[in-house]
C-alpha positions in Angstrom: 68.2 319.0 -62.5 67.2 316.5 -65.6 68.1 313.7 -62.4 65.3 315.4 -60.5 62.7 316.2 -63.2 63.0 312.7 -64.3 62.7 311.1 -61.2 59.4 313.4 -60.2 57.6 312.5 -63.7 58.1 308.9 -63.1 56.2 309.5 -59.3 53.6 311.3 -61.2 53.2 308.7 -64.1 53.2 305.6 -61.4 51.0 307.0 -59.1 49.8 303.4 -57.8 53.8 302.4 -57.4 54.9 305.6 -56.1 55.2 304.8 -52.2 57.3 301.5 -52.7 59.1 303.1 -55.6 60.5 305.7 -53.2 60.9 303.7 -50.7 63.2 301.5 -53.0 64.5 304.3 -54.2 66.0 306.3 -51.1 66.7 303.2 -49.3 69.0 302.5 -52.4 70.4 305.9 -51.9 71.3 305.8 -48.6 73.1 302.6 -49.0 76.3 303.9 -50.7 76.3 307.0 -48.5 76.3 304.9 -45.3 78.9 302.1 -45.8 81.6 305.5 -47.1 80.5 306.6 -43.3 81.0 303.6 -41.7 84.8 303.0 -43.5 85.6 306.5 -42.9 84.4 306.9 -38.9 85.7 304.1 -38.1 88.9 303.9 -39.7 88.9 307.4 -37.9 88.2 305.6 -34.5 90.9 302.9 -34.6 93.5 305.1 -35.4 92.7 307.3 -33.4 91.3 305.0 -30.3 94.1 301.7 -31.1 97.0 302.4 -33.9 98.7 305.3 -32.2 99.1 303.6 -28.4 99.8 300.3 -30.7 102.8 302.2 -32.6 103.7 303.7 -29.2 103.8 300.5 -27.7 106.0 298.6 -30.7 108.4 301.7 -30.5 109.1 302.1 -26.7 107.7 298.9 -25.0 109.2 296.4 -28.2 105.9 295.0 -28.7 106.0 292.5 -32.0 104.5 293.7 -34.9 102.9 290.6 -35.7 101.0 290.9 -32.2 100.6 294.6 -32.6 98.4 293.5 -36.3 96.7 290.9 -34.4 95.3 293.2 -31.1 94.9 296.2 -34.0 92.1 293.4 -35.8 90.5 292.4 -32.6 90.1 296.4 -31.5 87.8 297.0 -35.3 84.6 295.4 -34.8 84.5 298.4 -31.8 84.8 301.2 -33.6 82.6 299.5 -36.8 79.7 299.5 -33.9 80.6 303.2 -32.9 81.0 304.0 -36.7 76.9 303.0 -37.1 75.1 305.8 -36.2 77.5 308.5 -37.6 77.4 306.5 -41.2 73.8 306.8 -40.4 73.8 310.7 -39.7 75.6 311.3 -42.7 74.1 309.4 -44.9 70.7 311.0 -44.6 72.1 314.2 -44.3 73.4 313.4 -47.7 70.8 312.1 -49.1 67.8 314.2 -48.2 69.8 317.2 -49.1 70.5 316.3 -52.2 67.2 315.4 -53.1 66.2 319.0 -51.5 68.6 320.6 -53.6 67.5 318.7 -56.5 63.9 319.4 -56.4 62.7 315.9 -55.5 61.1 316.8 -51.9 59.0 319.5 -53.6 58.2 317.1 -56.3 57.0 314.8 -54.0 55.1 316.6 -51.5 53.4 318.3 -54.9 52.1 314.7 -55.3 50.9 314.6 -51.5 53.6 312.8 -50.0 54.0 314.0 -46.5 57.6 314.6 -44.9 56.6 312.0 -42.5 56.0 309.9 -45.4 59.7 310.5 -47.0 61.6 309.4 -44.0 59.6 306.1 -43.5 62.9 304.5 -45.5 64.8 306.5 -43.2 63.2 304.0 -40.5 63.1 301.2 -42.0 67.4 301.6 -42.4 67.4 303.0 -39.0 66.0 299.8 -37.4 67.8 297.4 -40.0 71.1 299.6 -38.3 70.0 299.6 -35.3 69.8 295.4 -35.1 73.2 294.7 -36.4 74.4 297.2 -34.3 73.2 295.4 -31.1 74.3 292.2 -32.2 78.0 293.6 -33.4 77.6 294.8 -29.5 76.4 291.3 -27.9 78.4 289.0 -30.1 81.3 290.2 -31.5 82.5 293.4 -29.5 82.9 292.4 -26.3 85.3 288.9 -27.0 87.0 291.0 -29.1 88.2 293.3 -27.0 88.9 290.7 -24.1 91.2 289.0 -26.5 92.6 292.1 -27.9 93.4 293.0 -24.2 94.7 289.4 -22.7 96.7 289.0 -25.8 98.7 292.4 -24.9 98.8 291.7 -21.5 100.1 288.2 -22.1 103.2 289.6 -24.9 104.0 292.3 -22.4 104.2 291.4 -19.1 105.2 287.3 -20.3 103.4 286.3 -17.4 99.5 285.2 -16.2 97.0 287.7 -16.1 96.6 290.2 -13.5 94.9 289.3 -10.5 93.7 290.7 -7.5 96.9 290.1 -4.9 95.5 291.6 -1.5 92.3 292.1 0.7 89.6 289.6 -0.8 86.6 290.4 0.8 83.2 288.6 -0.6 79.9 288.3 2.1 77.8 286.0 1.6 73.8 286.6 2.0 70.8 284.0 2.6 67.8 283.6 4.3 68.8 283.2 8.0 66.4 281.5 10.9 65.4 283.7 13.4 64.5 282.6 17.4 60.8 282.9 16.4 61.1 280.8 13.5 60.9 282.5 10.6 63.5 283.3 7.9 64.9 287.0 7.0 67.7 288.0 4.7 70.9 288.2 6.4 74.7 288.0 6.1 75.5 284.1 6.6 79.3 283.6 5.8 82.2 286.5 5.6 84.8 285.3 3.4 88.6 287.7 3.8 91.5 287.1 2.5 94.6 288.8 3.1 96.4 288.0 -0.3 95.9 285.3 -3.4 99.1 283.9 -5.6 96.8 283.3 -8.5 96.4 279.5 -6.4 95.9 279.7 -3.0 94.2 282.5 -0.7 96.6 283.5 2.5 95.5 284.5 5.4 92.2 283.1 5.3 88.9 283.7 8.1 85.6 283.1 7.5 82.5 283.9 9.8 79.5 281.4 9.4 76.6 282.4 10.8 75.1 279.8 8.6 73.1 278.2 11.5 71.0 279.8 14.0 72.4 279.8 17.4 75.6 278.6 16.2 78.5 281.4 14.9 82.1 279.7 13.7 85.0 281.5 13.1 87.3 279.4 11.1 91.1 280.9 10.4 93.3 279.0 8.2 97.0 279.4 6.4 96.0 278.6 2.8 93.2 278.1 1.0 91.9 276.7 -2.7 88.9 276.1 -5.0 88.5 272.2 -5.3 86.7 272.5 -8.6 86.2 268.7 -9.1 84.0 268.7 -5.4 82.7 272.7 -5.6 84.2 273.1 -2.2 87.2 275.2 -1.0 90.0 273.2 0.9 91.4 274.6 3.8 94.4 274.1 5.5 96.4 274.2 8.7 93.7 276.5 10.1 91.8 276.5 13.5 87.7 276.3 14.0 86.6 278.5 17.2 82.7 278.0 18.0 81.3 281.1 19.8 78.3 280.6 22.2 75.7 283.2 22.6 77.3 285.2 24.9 80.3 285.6 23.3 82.7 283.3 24.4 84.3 280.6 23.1 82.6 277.3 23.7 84.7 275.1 21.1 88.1 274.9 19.8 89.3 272.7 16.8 92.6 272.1 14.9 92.6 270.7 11.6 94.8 269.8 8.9 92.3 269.7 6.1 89.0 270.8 5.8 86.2 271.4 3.5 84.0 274.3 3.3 81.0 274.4 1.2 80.8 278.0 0.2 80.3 279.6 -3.5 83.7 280.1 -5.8 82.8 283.8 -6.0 85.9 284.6 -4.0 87.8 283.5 -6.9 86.1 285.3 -9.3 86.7 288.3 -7.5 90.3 287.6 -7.6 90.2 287.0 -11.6 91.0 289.6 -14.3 87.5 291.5 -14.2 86.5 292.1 -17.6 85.9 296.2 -18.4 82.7 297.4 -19.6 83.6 297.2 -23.4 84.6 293.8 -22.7 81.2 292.4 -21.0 78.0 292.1 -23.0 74.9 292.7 -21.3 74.0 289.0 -19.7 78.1 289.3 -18.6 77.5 292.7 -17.1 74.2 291.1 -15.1 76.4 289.1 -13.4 79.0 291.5 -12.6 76.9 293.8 -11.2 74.8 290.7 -8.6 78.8 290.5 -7.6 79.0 293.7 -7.0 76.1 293.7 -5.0 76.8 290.6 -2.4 80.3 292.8 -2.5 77.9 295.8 -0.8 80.4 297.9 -3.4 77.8 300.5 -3.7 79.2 302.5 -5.9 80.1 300.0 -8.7 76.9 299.1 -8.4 75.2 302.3 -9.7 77.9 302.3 -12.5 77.4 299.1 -13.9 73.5 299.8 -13.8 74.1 302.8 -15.9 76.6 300.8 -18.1 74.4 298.3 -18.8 70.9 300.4 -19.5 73.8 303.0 -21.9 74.6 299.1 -23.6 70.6 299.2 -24.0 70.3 302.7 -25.7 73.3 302.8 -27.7 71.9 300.8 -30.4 69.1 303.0 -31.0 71.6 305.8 -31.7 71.3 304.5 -35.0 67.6 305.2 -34.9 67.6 308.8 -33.5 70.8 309.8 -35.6 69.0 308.5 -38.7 65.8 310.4 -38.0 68.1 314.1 -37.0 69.6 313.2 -40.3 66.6 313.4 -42.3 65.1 316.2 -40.7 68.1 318.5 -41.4 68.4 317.4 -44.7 65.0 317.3 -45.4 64.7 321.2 -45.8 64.6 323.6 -48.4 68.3 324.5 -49.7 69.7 325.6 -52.9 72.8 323.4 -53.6 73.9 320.7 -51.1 77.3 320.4 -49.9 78.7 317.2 -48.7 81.6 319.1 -46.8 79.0 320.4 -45.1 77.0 317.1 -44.4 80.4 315.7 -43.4 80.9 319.2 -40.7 77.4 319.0 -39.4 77.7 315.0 -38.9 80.9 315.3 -36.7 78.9 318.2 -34.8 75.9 316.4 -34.2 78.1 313.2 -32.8 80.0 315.1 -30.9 77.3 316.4 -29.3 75.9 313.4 -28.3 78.1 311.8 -27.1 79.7 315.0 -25.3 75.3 315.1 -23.7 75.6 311.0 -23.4 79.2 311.1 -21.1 77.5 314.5 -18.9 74.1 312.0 -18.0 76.5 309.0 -17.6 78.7 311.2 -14.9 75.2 312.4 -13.6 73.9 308.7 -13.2 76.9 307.6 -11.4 76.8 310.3 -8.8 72.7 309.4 -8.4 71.9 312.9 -9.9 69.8 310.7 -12.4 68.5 307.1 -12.4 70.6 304.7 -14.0 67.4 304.1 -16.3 67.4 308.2 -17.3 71.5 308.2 -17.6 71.4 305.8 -20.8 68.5 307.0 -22.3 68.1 310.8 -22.1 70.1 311.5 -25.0 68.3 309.2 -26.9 65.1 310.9 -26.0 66.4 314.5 -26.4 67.7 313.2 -30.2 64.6 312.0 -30.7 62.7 315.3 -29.8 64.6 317.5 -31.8 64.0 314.7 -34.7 60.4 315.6 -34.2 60.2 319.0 -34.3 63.0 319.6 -36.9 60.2 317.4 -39.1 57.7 319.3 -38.1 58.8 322.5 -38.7 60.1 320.6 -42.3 56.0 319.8 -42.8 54.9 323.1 -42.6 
């Protein structure tokens, strides 16, 4: 109580200082508050999310304990990310409720200090958060995991990475010339092939219909990606040139043959990355390879991955503001086994509302733009009127 009577007559005695001194003030507040949050959720997370399938994995699948350390460091920078915005919930939580329990919001709003007012440092945090989170996110989190996963992978199997081994399919689209002379969008190659040994595709036919008027089927044994020349080398394969009607018109054997035609095949073929392992401008390309693939429905799932990579950062934002607000009102005593209960309920809830909108995006029940976001919005609306009901 002296804490709070103190604190009030030094408001009231710097009146011209009293905005930046609060500021300064909570801000420092919140600070010790939110790095306990973000050392307890995460260390929550990882044991939770990495050190039990890690211990499982030593135990019954003799996993090195040395590699087990190493995948264990890689997997932390993803739950430090995921352990932002519940430090942030709690930490407001904690602070604004002590400060209500204290006295200090009715000291300050006797000096005409709005609630709005009060949880401008709660903002300025928020958005501090809210950067390094998307940065962690960009930067740092998705390498990590790749590595974390290629390094298990690599010690378990003692082999190359996965691949895909069967049915490559990848069309090809570009503009296409039409008998009047004009150009439309259309399929110009079909690349299949029946199975890859991590070197050459088996099985191999491609349709051109590269040229108007002209339509090649080329079939060959083998094939691989002449990265030197950007070209895939065929061999022991046959050329048939089909006329208009639909007959053959040409027939060539060759030994070896060039074909100018992109190396997305390959990367088809290549250990795709998972969502927590792509950062956004990684994900853009996944999901233009997904579309020349005409896989519809990893399409819509990697646009709602990549606008819920978007929103997540602002968790931070909308967790800081739900904070305040519940903290912000009138209580006796505060409790910070309650802040801690309430925290976990309020995350839980989120990200129980964020999974149900990300289902709902990928069965087209939502945009993808609406899947990421909603929560965020629907956080950020209870935010307001919690403060506003708090301003009354």
């Amino acid at each position: 109580m002296e804490r709070s009577i103190s604190q009030s007559l030094f408001f009231l005695q710097k009146p011209e200082l009293r905005i930046s001194v609060m500021d300064r003030y909570i801000i420092k507040e919140l600070i010790g508050p939110f790095l306990f949050g973000v050392g307890l959720f995460s260390s929550i997370g990882v044991t939770v999310g990495a050190m039990f399938e890690l211990v499982r994995k030593v135990a019954e699948s003799g996993l090195p304990i040395s590699i087990a350390i190493q995948v264990f460091l890689f997997k932390m920078p993803e739950f430090i990310a995921l352990g932002f915005p519940m430090a942030m919930v709690l930490a407001t939580l904690m602070v604004y409720s002590q400060m209500s329990s204290n006295s200090e919001i009715v000291a300050l709003r006797s000096c005409g200090i709005s609630v709005y007012r009060m949880v401008v440092p709660t903002l300025i945090v928020s958005l501090i958060v809210t950067t390094s989170t998307f940065l962690l996110n960009e930067v740092i989190v998705p390498n990590a995991n790749y590595q974390a996963s290629v390094t298990l992978e690599k010690t378990l199997d003692q082999e190359e990475l996965p691949f895909k081994e069967k049915n490559i399919f990848y069309p090809e689209f570009s503009k296409v010339k039409q008998p009047d002379g004009s150009q439309e969008i259309g399929l110009s190659r079909l690349f299949y092939a029946e199975k890859f040994d991590g070197k050459y595709m088996k099985g191999l036919t491609v349709l051109d219909r590269s040229k108007y008027g002209v339509k090649q089927i080329i079939s060959s044994e083998s094939a691989t990606w002449n990265g030197a020349e950007k070209t895939w080398d065929l061999f022991n394969g046959t050329i048939y040139i089909v006329s208009p009607d639909g007959s053959y018109r040409n027939i060539v054997k060759f030994d070896h043959k060039q074909l100018k035609l992109s190396r997305a095949p390959l990367d088809l073929t290549d250990k795709t990355r998972t969502y927590t392992e792509m950062n956004i401008p990684q994900a853009y390309e996944y999901l233009e390879l997904m579309r020349l693939s005409g896989n519809h429905r990893k399409v819509i799932k990697t646009q709602v991955r990549i606008q819920q990579k978007f929103a997540l950062p602002f968790v931070c934002l909308v967790m800081g503001l739900v904070g305040a607000a519940l903290g912000i009102r009138p209580q006796r005593r505060a409790n910070r086994g309650t802040s801690f209960g309430i925290s976990v309920i309020i995350i839980f809830a989120y990200y129980l509302l964020s999974f149900i909108t990300g289902a709902m995006g990928q069965k087209e029940f939502l945009t993808p733009f609406l899947a990421g976001w909603l929560p965020n919005f629907l956080g950020l609306g209870v935010a307001i009127l919690l403060l506003a009901r708090a301003s009354r």
